[in-house]
Structure formats: structure tokens, C-alpha cells
C-alpha positions in Angstrom: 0.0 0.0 0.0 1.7 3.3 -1.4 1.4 6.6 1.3 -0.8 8.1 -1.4 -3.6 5.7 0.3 -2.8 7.4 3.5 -4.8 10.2 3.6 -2.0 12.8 2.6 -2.0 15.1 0.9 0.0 16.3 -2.6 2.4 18.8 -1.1 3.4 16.4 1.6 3.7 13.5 -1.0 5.6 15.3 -3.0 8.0 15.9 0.1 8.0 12.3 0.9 8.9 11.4 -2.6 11.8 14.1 -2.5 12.8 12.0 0.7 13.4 8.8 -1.1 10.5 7.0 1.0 9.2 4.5 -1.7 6.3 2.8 0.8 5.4 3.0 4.1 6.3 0.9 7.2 3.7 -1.5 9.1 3.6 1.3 11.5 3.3 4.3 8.9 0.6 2.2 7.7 -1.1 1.7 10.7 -0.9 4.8 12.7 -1.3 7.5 10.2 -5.0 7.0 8.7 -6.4 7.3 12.6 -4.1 10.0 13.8 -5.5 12.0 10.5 -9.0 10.7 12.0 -8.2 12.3 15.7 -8.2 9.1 17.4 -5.9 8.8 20.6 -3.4 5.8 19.6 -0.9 3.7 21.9 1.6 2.2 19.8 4.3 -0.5 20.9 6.8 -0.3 18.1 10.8 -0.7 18.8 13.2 2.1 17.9 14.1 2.2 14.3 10.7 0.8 12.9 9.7 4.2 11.3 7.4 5.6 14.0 8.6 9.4 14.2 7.5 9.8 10.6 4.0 7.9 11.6 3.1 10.9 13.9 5.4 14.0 11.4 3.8 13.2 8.7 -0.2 13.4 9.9 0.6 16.1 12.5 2.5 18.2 9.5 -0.8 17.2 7.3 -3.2 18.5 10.1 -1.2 21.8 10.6 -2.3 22.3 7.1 -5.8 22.7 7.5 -5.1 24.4 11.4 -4.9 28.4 11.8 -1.5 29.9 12.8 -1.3 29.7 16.8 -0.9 32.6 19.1 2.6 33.5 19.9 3.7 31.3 22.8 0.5 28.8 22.5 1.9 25.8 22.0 -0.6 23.8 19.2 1.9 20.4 19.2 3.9 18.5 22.0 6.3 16.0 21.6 7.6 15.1 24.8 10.8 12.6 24.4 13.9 11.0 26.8 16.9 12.3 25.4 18.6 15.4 24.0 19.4 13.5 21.0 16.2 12.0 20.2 14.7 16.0 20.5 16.9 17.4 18.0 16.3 14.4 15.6 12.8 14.0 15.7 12.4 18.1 15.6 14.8 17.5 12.0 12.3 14.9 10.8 9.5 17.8 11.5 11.9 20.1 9.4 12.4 17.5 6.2 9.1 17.4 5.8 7.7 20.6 6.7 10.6 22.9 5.0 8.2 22.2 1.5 4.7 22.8 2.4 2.5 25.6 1.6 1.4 26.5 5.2 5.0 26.5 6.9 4.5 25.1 10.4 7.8 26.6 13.1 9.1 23.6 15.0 11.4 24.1 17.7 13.2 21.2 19.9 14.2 22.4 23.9 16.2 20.1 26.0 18.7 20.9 29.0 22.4 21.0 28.8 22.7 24.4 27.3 21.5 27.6 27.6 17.8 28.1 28.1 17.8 31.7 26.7 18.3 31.1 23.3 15.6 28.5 23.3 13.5 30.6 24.9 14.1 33.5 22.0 13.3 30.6 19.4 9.8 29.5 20.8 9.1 32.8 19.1 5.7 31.9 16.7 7.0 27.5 17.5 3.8 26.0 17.0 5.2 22.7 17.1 7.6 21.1 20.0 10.0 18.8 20.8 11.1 18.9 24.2 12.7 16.9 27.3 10.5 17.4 30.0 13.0 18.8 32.8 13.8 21.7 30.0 10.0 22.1 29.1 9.4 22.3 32.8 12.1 25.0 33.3 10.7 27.0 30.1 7.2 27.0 31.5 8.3 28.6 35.1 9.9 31.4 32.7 6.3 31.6 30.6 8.2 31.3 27.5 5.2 28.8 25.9 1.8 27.9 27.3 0.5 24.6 26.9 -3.3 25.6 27.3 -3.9 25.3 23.6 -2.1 21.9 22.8 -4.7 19.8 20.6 -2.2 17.3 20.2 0.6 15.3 22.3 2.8 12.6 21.4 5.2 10.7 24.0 7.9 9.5 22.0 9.8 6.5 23.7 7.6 7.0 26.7 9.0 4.2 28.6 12.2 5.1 28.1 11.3 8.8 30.2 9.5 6.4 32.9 12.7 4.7 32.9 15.1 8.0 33.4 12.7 8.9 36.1 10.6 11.6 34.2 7.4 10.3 35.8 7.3 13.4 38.3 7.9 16.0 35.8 5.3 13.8 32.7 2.8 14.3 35.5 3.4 17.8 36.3 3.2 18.7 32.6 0.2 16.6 32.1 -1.6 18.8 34.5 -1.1 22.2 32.2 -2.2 20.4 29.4 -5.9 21.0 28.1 -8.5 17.7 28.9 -9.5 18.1 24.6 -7.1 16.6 23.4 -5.5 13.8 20.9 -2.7 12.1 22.0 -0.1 9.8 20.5 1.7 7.3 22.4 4.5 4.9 21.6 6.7 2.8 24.1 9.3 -0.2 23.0 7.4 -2.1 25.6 4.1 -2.4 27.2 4.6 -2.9 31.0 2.3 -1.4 33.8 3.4 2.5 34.3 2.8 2.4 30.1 -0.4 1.1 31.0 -1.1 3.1 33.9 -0.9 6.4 31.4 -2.5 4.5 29.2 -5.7 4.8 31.8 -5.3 8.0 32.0 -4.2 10.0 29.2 -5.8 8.2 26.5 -9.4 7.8 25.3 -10.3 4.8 23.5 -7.3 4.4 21.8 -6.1 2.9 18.6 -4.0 -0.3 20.0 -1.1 -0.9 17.3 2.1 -2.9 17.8 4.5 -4.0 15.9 6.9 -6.6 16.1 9.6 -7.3 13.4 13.0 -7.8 14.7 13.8 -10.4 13.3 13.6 -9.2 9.8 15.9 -6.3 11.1 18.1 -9.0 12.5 18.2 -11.0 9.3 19.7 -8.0 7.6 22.7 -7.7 9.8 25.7 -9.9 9.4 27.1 -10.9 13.0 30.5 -11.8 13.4 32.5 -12.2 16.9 35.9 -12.4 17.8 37.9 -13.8 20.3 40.8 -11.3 22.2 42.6 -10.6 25.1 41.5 -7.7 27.1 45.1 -6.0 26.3 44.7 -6.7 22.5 41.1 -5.7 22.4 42.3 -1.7 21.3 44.8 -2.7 18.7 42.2 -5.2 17.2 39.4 -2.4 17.4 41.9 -0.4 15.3 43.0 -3.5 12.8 39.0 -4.3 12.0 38.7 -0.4 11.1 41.7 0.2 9.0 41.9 -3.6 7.3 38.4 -3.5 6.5 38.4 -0.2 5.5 35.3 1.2 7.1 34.2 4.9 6.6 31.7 4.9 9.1 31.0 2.8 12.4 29.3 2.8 15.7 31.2 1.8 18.5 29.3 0.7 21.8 31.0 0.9 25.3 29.8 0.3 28.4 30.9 3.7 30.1 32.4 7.4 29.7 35.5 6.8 30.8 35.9 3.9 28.5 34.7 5.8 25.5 37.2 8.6 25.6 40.1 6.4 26.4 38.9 4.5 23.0 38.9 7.7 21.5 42.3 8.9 22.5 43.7 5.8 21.3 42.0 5.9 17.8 42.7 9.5 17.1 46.2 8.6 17.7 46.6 5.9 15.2 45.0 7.9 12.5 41.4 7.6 12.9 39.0 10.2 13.1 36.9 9.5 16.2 35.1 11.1 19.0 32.9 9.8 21.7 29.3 10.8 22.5 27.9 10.4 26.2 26.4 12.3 29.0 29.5 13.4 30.4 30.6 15.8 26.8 28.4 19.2 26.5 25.5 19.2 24.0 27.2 21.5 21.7 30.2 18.3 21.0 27.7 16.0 21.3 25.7 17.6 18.8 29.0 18.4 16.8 29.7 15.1 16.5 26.8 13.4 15.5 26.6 15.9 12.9 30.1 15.1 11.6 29.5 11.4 11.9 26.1 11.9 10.0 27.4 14.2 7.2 30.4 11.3 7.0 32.8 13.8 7.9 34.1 11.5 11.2 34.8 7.5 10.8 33.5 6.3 14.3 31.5 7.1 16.2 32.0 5.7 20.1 28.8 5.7 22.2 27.3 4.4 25.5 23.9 3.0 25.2 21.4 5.7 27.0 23.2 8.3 24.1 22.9 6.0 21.4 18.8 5.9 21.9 18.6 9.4 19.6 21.2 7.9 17.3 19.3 7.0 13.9 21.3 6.7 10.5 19.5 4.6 8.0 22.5 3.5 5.6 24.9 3.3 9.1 27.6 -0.1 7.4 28.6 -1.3 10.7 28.4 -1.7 14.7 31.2 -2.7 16.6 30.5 -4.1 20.3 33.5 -3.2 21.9 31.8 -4.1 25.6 29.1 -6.0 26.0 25.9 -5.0 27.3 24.1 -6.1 30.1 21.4 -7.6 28.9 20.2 -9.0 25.2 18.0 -6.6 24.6 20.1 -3.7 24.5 22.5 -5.9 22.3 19.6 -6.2 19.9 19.0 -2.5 20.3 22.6 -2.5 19.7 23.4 -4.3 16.6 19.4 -2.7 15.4 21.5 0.6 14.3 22.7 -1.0 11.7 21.0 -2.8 8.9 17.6 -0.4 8.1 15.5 0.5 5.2 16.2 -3.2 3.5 19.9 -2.2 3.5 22.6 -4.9 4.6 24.6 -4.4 7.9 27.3 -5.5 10.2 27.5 -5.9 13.7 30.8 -6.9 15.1 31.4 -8.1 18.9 34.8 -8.4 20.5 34.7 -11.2 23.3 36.9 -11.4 26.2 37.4 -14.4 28.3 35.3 -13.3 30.9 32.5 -12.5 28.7 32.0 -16.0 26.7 29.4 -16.8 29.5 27.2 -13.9 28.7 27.5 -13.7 25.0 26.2 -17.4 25.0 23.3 -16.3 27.1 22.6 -12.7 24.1 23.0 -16.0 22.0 20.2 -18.0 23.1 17.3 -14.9 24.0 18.4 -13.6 20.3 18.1 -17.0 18.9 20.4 -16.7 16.5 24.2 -18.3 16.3 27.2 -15.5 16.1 30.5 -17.4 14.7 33.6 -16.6 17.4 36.7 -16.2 15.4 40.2 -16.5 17.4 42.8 -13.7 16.8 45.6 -15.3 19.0 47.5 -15.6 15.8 46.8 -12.1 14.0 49.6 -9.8 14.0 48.6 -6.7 15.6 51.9 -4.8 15.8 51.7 -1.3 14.3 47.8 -1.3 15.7 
């Protein structure tokens, strides 16, 4: 089914087209006909399945029909977990929206950097994107009112329950109008997802969507044996023999991810490490760079790498192991998107054959172990 049967119209077609999206995902498909409709949905759908453009596109196609808002009266809210995730999903609003005949101003908020600026840009915003601490912060300085919001979306919403937002979702809940629609999509469905669930939502639209497994089909997994000593140089070998020009490396903490990066930028590779510890002007630098292919990896913790969405991204290294599987599957899930082919590399250290074995078995799939006793690393 082609998004022309969506209930969208030309202009925003036209902008899809000139986007390079050929059909819709299950959850385009499924969320995008009853948002248009009004209706309150609760989505279950795991990061990377296309859900930010199943709530753009229909809130951009509803702007189109909406009067302009009064300065400062909020018409949208997208309330999401992370810095990152803010500035992405406020670019998807931009993609789309930069094309249409009624322009719609969407700004994304989020702590870590000065609230004045964002507070001069909320000038005429009638859609946006916030973290709720920041959106909290900007409220106590009345730079937006959230008495006119029509329509709110919680992007991720367990993930803020989960980074202990639930004081501050409530406390923005209150300022929001009863009339409302809102839009709600969480990776999982556990009891504070349906505790809001009660409350927020009215009859909703119940979609879910599961397809790992295709997404894990399209990823090549390979592992590697190494001692912890030789696990740098062999980080650096797989880069430079392989030739990669853009990857994703996971690590467990901060501390780990700049040493990693010290160590790379030494040997000739362009790195730099995203995590809660750098300011959101690197963080945002980076990504940018590593996005625009301007920087060849790309070293992350996990709670960062949640924003971090790059359909064509080659490979994933796992240069620690996570704690549990399903963050390895959200993971190695950065990389082989939009039907494209990807890799996700692990490096395994004696104390961690145990646990890989146990990612193993709740994945269900394989992962080859290769032994590098005998590679030369020398140079590396």
C-alpha cells in the first residue's frame, strides 16, 4: 500500500517522494489513517521501525488545515527522553515541513545548554519537541503555554519512565488541556505504560509491531575472540583492514569511550565519543560530523545512542558488551535499516563468553567466534 492511500495530501507527498520513502512501514501504515482521524493511539513499536515519521507526517498534514497559533501557544507536544532524540525527531518535522504551503515553526528544547536562546526561538513555534525537565524549566519562565495543545505525542515514553521523568510527565500533564489527541509509543508495554495509558488516552487505537527479526536477518554478525590487552589494537586493525568509513562503536561507560577515542585519534582515525558526560554542543558536533560522513566512528554508551538514527549506518562494533540482550539487539538494530545490509561486530573477552552465549540464546540466532591469537597486531 503506497502513502498516497494514506490520507496525505500532494504537497506532503511530493515531500516524501523528494525523501526517497518508496512505501510505508507497518507502522506508517497503521498509525497514520487514525491519527489523520483524531483518534488517541498507543503504539508498541521498537526504535528504528519508522514511528517518528508515523506521527510528522499526519501532525505536519493536520497543521495544514489548522490556523496559525498565538505566539507562545503551543498547538503540538512531543515530549521525548533524550537530547538527542529531541533534536532528531524536531529535523524529521523540518524534512518534511521545510516544503509545504502553510509553513509550520518547530522548535526542539532540552537541558544541557543555555535556556535563553531557546527561549528567543519559541518565538511563533507552534510545534515542539522537548525533554521534560527543559520544558518544565521553560514553562516557570512563561516562555510557551501549553493551554492550547490539541495534540501530544510521548515518544519513547518508557524510556522517560525509565530515566525517572514520571514526576515531571505528570506535572506537565496537569497544564495540558482535557480536549485533546494524544499519541503514544513505548518499545514495551509494561504497567506505568499502562497506567498512562488509563489515563491520558481515550479509547485508543491499539497498534504494535513486532519485526526484529527481519531487522536482524539484515545484519551480518560476526564475533571475535581477544585478550582484554589486545582488544584496542584489534578495534583499530578491523577499522583500517576493513576499510570502514563509518561505524558505531558501543562501550559500556564514559570513561571507556574517551580512552577509546584517545587511542584511535592517535593511530590515524577520526573518532570522537558521545555520552552524558561531553556538552551538548560536542555531542551535537559530533553526531553531525558522523552523520554528514565527515568523522569514521562514532563511540557511544547506550542511553546516548537511543537518539542515534542513520538509515544507511555499514557497521556496529561491540566493543563491551551489554548487560542484557535486549540492548545488544538495540545495539546491533542501528545497523541494517531500510532493507539495507549491515554489520554488527562483537569483541569477546574471556570473561565474557558466558554472557555472549546467554545474548546468544534470547536472540536465537548463532554469532560465529573467530580466534585472533595468531593475527599480528603490531603497528595497531
Amino acid at each position: 500500500m503506497p502513502f498516497s492511500s494514506l490520507g496525505l495530501s500532494k504537497p506532503l507527498l511530493k515531500a516524501i517522494s523528494a525523501q526517497s520513502y518508496t512505501k510505508p512501514y507497518p507502522i506508517q501504515l497503521a498509525a497514520i489513517p487514525p491519527i489523520l482521524e483524531g483518534k488517541d493511539i498507543l503504539g508498541i513499536a521498537k526504535t528504528g521501525s519508522g514511528k517518528t515519521a508515523s506521527f510528522v507526517l499526519p501532525i505536519l498534514e493536520l497543521f495544514q488545515r489548522k490556523s496559525v497559533a498565538r505566539n507562545r501557544f503551543v498547538k503540538a507536544l512531543v515530549l521525548v527522553p533524550t537530547r538527542e532524540l529531541a533534536v532528531q525527531v524536531a529535523e524529521v518535522f523540518h524534512v518534511f515541513g521545510e516544503t509545504l504551503p502553510r509553513l509550520v515553526k518547530t522548535v526542539a528544547v532540552y537541558g544541557g545548554v543555555s535556556i535563553n536562546p531557546q527561549m528567543i526561538a519559541l518565538r511563533d513555534a507552534e510545534i515542539v519537541v522537548a525533554t521534560p525537565g527543559r520544558l518544565l524549566d521553560l514553562m516557570a519562565s512563561n516562555a510557551l503555554q501549553l493551554t492550547e495543545v490539541d495534540t501530544l505525542v510521548l515518544d519513547e515514553a518508557d524510556k522517560m519512565l525509565d530515566l525517572g521523568f514520571e514526576e515531571e510527565m505528570e506535572r506537565i500533564f496537569d497544564r495540558l488541556p482535557r480536549r485533546r489527541q494524544t499519541i503514544l509509543f513505548s518499545a514495551t508495554l509494561g504497567d506505568a505504560i499502562q497506567d498512562i495509558n488509563a489515563a491520558l488516552l481515550r479509547n485508543p487505537v491499539k497498534i504494535e509491531i513486532v519485526e526484529e527479526e527481519q531487522n536482524l536477518d539484515l545484519i551480518r554478525q560476526i564475533a571475535y575472540r581477544v585478550s582484554p590487552e589486545r582488544k584496542g589494537p584489534l578495534l583499530r586493525y578491523l577499522i583500517k583492514s576493513g576499510q570502514m568509513k563509518q561505524v558505531l562503536v558501543f562501550v559500556s561507560s564514559t570513561r571507556t569511550a574517551d580512552n577509546v577515542v584517545v587511542k584511535l585519534n592517535k593511530n590515524g582515525i577520526q573518532a570522537a565519543a558521545i555520552h552524558s558526560g561531553k556538552t551538548q554542543g560536542a555531542r551535537t558536533d559530533a553526531l553531525t560530523k558522523f552523520k554528514a560522513g565527515r568523522l569514521t566512528v562514532l563511540v557511544a554508551t547506550d542511553l546516548i545512542a537511543r537518539g542515534i538514527d542513520i538509515q544507511l549506518l555499514p557497521h556496529v562494533i561491540n566493543f563491551e558488551l551489554p548487560r542484557s540482550p535486549k540492548d545488544y539487539i538495540h545495539r546491533i538494530g542501528r545497523t541494517g535499516r531500510a532493507e539495507a545490509q549491515g554489520e554488527a561486530i562483537s569483541l569477546i573477552c574471556p570473561d565474557d563468553e558466558h554472557h555472549f552465549k546467554i545474548i546468544q540464546k534470547k536472540m536465537g540466532k548463532r554469532v560465529e567466534i573467530f580466534d585472533t591469537e595468531e593475527l599480528d597486531l603490531m603497528g595497531y
